[in-house]
Structures are given as C-alpha cells and as structure tokens.
C-alpha positions as CSV (number, residue, x, y, z in Angstrom):
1,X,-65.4,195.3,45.7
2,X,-63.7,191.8,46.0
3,X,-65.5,188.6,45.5
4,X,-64.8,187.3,48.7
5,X,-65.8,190.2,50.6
6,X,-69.2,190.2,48.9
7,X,-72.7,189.2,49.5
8,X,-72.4,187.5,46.4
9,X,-69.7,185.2,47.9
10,X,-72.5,184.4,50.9
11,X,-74.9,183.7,48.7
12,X,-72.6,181.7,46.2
13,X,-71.5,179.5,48.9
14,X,-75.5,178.9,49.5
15,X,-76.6,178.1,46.1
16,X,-73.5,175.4,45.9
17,X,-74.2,173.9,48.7
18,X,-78.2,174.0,47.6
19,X,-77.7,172.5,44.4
20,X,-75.7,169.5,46.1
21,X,-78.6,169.0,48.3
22,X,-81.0,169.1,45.1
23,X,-78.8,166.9,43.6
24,X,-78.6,164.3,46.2
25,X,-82.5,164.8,46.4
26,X,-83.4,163.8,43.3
27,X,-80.9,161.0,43.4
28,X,-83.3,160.1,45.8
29,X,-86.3,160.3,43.6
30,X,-84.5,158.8,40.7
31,X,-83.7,155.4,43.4
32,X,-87.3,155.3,44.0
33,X,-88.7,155.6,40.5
34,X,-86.0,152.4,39.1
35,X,-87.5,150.8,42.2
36,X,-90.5,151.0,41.3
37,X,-89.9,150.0,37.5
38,X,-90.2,153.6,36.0
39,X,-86.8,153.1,34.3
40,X,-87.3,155.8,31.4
41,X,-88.7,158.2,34.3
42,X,-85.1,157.3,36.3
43,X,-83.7,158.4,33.3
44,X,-84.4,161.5,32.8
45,X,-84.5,162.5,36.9
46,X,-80.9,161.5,36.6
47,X,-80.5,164.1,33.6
48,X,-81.5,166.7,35.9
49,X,-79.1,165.1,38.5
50,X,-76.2,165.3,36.3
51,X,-77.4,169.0,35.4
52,X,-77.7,170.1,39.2
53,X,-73.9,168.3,39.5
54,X,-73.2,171.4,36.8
55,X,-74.8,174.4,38.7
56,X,-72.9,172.9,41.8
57,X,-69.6,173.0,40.1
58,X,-69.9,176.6,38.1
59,X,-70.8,178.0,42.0
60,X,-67.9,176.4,43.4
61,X,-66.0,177.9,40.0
62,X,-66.4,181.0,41.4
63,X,-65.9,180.5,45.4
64,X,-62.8,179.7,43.8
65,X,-62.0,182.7,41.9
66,X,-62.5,184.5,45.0
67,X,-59.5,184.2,46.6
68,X,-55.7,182.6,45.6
69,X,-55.7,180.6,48.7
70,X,-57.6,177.4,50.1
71,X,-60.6,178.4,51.3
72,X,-60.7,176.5,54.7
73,X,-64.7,177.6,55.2
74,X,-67.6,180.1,54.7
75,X,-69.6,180.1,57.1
76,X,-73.6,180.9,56.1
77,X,-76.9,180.3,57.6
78,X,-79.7,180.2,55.4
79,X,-82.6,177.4,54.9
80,X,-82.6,173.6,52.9
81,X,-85.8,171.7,52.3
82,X,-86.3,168.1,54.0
83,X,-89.6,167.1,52.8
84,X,-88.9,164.7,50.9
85,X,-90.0,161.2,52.2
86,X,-89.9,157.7,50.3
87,X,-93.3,158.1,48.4
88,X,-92.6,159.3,44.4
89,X,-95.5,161.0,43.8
90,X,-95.5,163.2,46.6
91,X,-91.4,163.5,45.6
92,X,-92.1,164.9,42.5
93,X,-94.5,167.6,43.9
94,X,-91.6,168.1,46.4
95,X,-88.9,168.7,43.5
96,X,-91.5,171.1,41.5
97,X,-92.1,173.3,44.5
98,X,-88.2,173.5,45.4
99,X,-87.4,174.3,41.8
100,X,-89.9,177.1,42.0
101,X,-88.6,178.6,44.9
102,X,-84.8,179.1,43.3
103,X,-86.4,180.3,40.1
104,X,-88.9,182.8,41.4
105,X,-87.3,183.6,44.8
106,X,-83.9,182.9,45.6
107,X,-82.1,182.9,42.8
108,X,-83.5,186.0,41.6
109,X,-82.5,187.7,44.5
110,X,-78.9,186.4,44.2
111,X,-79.1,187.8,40.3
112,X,-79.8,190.9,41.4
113,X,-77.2,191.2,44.5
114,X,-74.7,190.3,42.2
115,X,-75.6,192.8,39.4
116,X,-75.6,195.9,42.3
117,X,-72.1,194.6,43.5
118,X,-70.5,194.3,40.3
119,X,-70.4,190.8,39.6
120,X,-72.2,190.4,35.8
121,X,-70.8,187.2,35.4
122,X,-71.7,185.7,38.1
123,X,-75.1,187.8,38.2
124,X,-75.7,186.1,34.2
125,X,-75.2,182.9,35.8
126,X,-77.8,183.0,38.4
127,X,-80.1,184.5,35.1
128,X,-79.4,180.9,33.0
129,X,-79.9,179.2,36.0
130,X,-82.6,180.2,37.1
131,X,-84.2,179.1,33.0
132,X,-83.0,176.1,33.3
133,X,-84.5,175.8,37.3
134,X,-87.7,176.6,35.4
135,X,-88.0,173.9,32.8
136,X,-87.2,171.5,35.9
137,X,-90.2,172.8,38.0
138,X,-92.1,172.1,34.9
139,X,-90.6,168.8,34.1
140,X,-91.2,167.7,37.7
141,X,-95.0,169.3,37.9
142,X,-95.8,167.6,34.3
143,X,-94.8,164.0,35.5
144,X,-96.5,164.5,38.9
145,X,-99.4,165.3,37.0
146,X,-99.7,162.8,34.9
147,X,-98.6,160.3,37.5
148,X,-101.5,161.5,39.6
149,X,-104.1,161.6,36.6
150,X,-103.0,158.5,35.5
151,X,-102.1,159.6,32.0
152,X,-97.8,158.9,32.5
153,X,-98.7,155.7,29.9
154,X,-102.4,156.2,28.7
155,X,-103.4,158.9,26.7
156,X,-106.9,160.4,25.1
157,X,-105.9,160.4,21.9
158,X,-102.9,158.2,20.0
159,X,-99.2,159.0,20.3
160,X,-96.2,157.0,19.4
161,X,-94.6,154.7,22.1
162,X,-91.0,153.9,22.1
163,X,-89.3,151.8,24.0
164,X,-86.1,153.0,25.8
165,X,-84.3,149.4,26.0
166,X,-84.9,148.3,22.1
167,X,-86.3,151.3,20.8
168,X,-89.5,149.6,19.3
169,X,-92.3,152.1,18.6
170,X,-96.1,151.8,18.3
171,X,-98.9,154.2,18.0
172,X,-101.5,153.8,20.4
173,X,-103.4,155.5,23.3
174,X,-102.2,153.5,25.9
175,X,-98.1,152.4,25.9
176,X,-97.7,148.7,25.7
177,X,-97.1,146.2,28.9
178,X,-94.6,144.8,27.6
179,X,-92.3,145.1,24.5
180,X,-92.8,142.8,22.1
181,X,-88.9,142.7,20.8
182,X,-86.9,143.0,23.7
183,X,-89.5,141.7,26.7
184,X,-89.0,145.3,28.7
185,X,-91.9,146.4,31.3
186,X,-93.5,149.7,30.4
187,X,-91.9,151.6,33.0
188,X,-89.2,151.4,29.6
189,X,-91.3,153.0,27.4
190,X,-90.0,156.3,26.8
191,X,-92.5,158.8,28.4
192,X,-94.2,162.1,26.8
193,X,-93.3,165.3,28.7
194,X,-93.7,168.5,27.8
195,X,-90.3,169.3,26.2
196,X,-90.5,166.2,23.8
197,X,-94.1,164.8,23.6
C-alpha cells in the first residue's frame, strides 16, 4: 500500500496538525505562567513546547515521504480541544487531560492503523510518542496539583531550593521569597516535579 493512499496518511496529517495546536496551547500557558512570575514553571512549559515543535515536524517528515510532489492539501475532519481560557490553573488541568487523550486514545489508535497497513516506522513513532505524551500528562497533572494544594514552593518535609537565575540553593520546607544573591522572586526558584524532585 502507498503512504499517501493510507489511513495512516489521514491520520498523520491529524496528529501534525494536533501537535501544532498543542504547541501553540501551551505557548499559551507558558505566556501566562511568566505573567504571572512563575518563570522556572515558563521554563519548563516551553520545554514541552519545543518538544511538541518535534512531534509536529517528524509527522510532517513523513506527509512528506508520501509523495515526490508538493502536497497542495489533505483534507481531514477530526476534533481539536478549545478549552483552554486565560486562568493557569485550570490550563494545566486542560493540558493533562489533552495529553491523556493522545496517549491512551488517539495515538494508540494511529499506532495500531499503521502497524495493520504496513507502516512500522511510522507505527514506532506513534509508540515513542505516545511515552513521551505520557510523562507530559504527568508533568502537567503534578504542577496542577501542587499549584492547587499549594505545595508548588512549600513542602512537609525539607528539600533543596535552587534558584534558576543565580543558582543559589538552600534547604528548607518552604522555597525562599526572594534570592538572597541575585534578588530573583520565587516564581525563579527551580521547582520539584516528579521527574527531578
């Protein structure tokens, strides 16, 4: 079967033009959280924004592939979330649940498509994307969380704090106001997620 006369194609063309969306999303949410001070938090949102730029581009990789000539247009129908609004808390709950549903429903679907039509490359790269979709619904429920509980900068028991700006560090349950070398507000201090608490 050719590439571009696949449902893999289709559903190629979807998850590009998905992960653009997700990208511009959580450029979104990164805006909001340097708005509102959380610089180390806009940080590592624009990580993931940079990494959904990636996914985009290996998609489009293989749209390419499909055929020696310009591809002028596919035409597909299929469903984009709009929820998010201007308030970051209820952004990150937004992200974690759109993560979720390429890791545990669309993507998987496009894994297996691919695999019945032939396509293991392609098919592998919906199975590595869909990981990596997972550790973002994770990141993104983690920091929603904790932003909820009120734990992003106060802990139960003592960790180490660093700031992101001067890299100054200091054990303590709660992360400090301000830094006392370089003068940064807390939303610097480098934050304790999952992956690197």
């Amino acid at each position: 079967m050719n590439l571009i006369d696949s449902k893999t194609y289709v559903n190629l063309a979807k998850s590009y033009a998905g992960e653009c969306q997700a990208q511009v999303r959580y450029k979104f949410i990164e805006y909001g959280a340097r708005n509102e001070g959380y610089t180390a938090l806009s940080n590592l949102i624009d990580d993931i924004v940079y990494q959904e730029f990636n996914h985009a581009r290996m998609f489009y990789t293989h749209l390419q592939k499909a055929s020696t000539k310009p591809i002028t247009n596919v035409d597909i129908a299929s469903g984009y979330p709009f929820k998010e609004k201007w308030n970051l808390l209820d952004n990150l709950k937004f992200a974690a649940e759109d993560e979720a549903n390429e890791a545990e429903k669309i993507y998987p679907e496009y894994e297996k498509t691919a695999r019945e039509e032939g396509f293991t490359e392609i098919a592998d790269l919906y199975k590595n994307i869909i990981q990596i979709e997972n550790c973002h619904k994770m990141f993104f429920t983690d920091i929603y969380n904790q932003m909820k509980s009120g734990t992003l900068y106060s802990k139960p028991q003592k960790v180490k704090w660093k700031c992101g700006g001067c890299g100054y560090e200091e054990v303590n349950k709660k992360a400090f106001e301000v830094c006392p070398v370089c003068l940064a507000k807390q939303g610097a201090v480098l934050l304790k997620i999952q992956d690197n608490a």
